[in-house]
C-alpha positions in Angstrom: 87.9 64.6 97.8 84.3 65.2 99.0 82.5 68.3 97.5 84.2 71.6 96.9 82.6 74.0 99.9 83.8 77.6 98.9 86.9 79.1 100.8 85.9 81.6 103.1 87.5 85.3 103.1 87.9 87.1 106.1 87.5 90.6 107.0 90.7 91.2 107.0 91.5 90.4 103.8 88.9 92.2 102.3 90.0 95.5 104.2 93.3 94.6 102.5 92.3 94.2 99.1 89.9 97.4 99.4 92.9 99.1 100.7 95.1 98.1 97.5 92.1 99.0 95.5 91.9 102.6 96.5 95.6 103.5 96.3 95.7 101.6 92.7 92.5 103.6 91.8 90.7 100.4 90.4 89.2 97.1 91.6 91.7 95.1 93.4 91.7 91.0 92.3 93.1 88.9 94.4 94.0 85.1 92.8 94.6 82.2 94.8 95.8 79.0 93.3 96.9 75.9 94.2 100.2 74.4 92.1 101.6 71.3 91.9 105.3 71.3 93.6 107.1 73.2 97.1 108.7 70.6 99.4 105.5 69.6 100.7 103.6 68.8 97.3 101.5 71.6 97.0 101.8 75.0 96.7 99.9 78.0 97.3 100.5 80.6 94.7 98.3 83.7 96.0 98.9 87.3 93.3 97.2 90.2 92.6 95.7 89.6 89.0 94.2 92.0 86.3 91.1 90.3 85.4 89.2 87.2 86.3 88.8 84.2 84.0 85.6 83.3 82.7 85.4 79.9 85.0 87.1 81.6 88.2 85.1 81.5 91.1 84.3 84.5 92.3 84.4 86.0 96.2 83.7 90.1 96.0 82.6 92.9 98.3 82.7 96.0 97.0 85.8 96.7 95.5 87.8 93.9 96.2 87.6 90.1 94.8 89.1 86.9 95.6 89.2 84.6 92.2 90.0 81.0 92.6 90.4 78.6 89.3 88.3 75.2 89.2 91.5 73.4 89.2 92.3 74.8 92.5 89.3 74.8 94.5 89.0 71.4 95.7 92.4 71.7 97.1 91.0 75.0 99.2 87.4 73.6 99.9 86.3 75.1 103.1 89.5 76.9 103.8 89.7 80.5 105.1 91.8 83.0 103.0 93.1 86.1 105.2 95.5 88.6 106.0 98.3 88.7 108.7 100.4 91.2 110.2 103.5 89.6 112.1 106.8 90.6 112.8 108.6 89.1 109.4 105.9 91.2 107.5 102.5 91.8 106.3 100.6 88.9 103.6 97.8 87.2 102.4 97.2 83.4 104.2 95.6 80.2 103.2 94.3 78.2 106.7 93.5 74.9 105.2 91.4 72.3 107.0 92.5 69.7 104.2 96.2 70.1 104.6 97.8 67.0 106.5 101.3 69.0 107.1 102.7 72.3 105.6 105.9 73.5 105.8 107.7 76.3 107.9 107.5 78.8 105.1 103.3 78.5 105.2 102.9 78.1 101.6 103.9 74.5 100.7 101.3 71.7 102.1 100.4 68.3 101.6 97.2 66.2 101.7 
């Protein structure tokens, strides 16, 4: 893989994420990762965490943060992190430019 460009967060998913902040009363930390596995190859594993770690990279605005691990970033270099509303439900999405295919559930892909 070429160099790691950061993944982009939208507005949307900040709004979200500032949203959970203020109803939890405390910085809201959103983690996206990448795992190995799903019935694609790769999986996106996307949580709310309760702190970052100390090699995480780091998206914020205001209250809200986006942490990605080392690990995973390559795997999400240059994709856009946001948040949907659609008529199975409300969550956080991965679009990733270096995903050949990806399943129907829209968290397993391949490269």
């Amino acid at each position: 893989m070429d160099i790691a460009l950061p993944p982009k967060v939208t507005e949307r998913a900040f709004e979200r994420l500032s949203q959970i902040a203020r109803e939890a009363g405390r910085p809201a930390l959103l983690r996206v990762a990448v795992d190995g596995g799903g019935c694609s190859g790769f999986q996106y594993r996307i949580e709310l965490a309760d702190a970052p770690a100390e090699d995480d990279l780091r998206i914020a605005r205001g209250d809200a943060m986006v942490l990605i691990d080392p690990v995973s970033l390559p795997f999400l270099s240059g994709a856009t992190i946001d948040f949907t509303r659609e008529l199975i439900g409300a969550r956080f999405a991965v679009d990733n430019p270096n995903a050949s295919s990806s399943c129907g559930c829209g968290t397993s892909f391949s490269i």
